[in-house]
Backbone as CSV, one residue per row, in Angstrom:
resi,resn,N_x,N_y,N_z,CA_x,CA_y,CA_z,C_x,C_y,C_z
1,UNK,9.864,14.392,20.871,10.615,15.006,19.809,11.355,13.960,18.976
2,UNK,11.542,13.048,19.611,12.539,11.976,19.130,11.538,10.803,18.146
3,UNK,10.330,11.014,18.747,9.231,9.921,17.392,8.933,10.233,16.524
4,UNK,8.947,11.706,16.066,8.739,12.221,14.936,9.923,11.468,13.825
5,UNK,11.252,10.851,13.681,11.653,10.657,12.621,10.944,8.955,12.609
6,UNK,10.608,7.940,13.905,10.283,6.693,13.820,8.931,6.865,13.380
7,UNK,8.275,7.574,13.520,6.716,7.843,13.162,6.809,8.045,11.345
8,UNK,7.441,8.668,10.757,7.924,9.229,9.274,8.481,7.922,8.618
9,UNK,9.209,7.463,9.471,9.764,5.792,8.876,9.053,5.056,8.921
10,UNK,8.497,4.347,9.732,7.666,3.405,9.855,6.253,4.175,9.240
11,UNK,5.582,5.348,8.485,4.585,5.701,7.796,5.567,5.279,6.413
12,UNK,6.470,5.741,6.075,6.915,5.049,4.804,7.181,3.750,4.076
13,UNK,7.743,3.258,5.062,8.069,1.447,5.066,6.675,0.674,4.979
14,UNK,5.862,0.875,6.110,4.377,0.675,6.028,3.265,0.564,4.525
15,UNK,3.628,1.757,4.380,2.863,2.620,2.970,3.428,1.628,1.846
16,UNK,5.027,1.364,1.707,5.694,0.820,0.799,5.536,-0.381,0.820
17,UNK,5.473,-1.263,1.671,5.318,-2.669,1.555,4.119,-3.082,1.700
18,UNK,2.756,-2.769,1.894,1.206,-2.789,1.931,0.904,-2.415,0.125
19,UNK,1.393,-1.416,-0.183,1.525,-0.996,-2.135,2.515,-2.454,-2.373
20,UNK,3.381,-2.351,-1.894,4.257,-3.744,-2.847,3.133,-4.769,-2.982
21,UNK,2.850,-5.634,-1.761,1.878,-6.650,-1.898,0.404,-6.439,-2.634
22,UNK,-0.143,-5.530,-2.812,-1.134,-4.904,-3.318,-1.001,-5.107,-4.925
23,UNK,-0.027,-4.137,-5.227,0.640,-4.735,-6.491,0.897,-5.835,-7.033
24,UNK,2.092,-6.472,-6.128,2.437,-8.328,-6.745,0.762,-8.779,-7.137
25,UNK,0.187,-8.900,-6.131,-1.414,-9.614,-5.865,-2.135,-9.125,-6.635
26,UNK,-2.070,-7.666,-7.455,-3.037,-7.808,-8.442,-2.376,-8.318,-9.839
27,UNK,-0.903,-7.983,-9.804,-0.443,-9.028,-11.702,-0.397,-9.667,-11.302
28,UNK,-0.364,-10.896,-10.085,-0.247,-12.185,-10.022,-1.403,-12.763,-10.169
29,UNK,-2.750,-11.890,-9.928,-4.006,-12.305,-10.284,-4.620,-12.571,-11.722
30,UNK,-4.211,-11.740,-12.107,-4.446,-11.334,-13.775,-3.516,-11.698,-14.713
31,UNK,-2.579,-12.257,-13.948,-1.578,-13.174,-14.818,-0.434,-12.678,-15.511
32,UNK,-0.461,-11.343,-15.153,1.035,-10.400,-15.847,2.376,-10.639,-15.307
33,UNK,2.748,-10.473,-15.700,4.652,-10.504,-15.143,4.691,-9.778,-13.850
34,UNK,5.004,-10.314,-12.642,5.443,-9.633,-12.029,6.511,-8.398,-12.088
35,UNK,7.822,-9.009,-12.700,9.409,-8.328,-13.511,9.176,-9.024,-14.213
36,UNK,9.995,-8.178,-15.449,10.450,-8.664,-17.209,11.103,-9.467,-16.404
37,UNK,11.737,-10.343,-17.608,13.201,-10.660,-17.593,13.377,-12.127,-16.695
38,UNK,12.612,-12.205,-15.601,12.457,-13.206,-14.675,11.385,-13.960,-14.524
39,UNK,11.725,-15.431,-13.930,10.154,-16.381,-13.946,9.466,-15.763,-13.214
40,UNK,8.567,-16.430,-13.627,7.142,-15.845,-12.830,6.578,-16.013,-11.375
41,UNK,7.229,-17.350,-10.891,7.029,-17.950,-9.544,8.216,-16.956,-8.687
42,UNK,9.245,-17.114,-9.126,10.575,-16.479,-8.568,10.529,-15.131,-8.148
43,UNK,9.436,-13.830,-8.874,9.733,-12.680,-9.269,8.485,-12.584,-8.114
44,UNK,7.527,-13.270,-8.455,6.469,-13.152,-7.281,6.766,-13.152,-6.114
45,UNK,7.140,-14.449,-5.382,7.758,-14.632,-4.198,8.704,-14.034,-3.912
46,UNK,9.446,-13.532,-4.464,10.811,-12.432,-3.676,10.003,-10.916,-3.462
47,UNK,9.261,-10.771,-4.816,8.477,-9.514,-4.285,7.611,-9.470,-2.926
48,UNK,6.753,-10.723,-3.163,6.284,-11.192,-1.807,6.679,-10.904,-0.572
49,UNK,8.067,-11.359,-0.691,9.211,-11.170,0.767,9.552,-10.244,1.360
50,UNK,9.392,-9.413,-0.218,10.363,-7.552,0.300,8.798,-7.241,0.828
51,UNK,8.060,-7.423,0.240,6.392,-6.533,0.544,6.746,-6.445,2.174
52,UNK,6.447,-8.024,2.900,6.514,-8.505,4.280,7.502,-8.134,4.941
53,UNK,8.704,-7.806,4.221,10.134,-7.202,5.021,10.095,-5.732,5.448
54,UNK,9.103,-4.820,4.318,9.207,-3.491,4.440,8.139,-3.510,5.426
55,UNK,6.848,-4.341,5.244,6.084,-3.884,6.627,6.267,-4.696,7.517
56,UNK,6.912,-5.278,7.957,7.129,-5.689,9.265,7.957,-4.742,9.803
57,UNK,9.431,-4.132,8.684,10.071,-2.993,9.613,9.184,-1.621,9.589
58,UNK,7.865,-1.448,8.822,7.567,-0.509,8.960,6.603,-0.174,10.846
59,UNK,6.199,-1.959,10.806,5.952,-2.345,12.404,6.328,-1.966,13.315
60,UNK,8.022,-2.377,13.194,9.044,-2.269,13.989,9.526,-0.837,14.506
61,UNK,9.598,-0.164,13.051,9.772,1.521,13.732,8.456,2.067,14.166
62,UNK,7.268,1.595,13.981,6.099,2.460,15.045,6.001,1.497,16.370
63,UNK,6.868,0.406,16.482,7.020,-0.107,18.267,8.393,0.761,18.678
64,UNK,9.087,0.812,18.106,10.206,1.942,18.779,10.202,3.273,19.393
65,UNK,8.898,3.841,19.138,8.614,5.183,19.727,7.361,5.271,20.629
């Protein structure tokens, strides 16, 4: 009863940071802006980071249950 909310989290976090990197990796391919407003190396790599941050915790909550 209790994995049903770590199962829902970790399907979201998962979902969200697999689309983040998916994303960065295709405008970083094709050469678009990652974000307005910011360099291009900078905006990549932090997106990069969150991508790997959301799925690793999306990892983390499907080892918790």
């Amino acid at each position: 009863m209790e994995s049903g909310p770590a199962i829902f989290a970790g399907t979201a976090f998962a979902l969200f940071g697999a689309g983040l990197l998916l994303w960065t990796g295709v405008r970083v391919r094709h050469g678009a802006p990652v974000a307005h407003g910011v360099a291009p190396g900078a905006a990549a790599v932090l997106a990069t980071a969150f991508g790997v941050a959301f799925l690793a915790l999306g990892v983390w909550c499907f080892g918790r249950f």
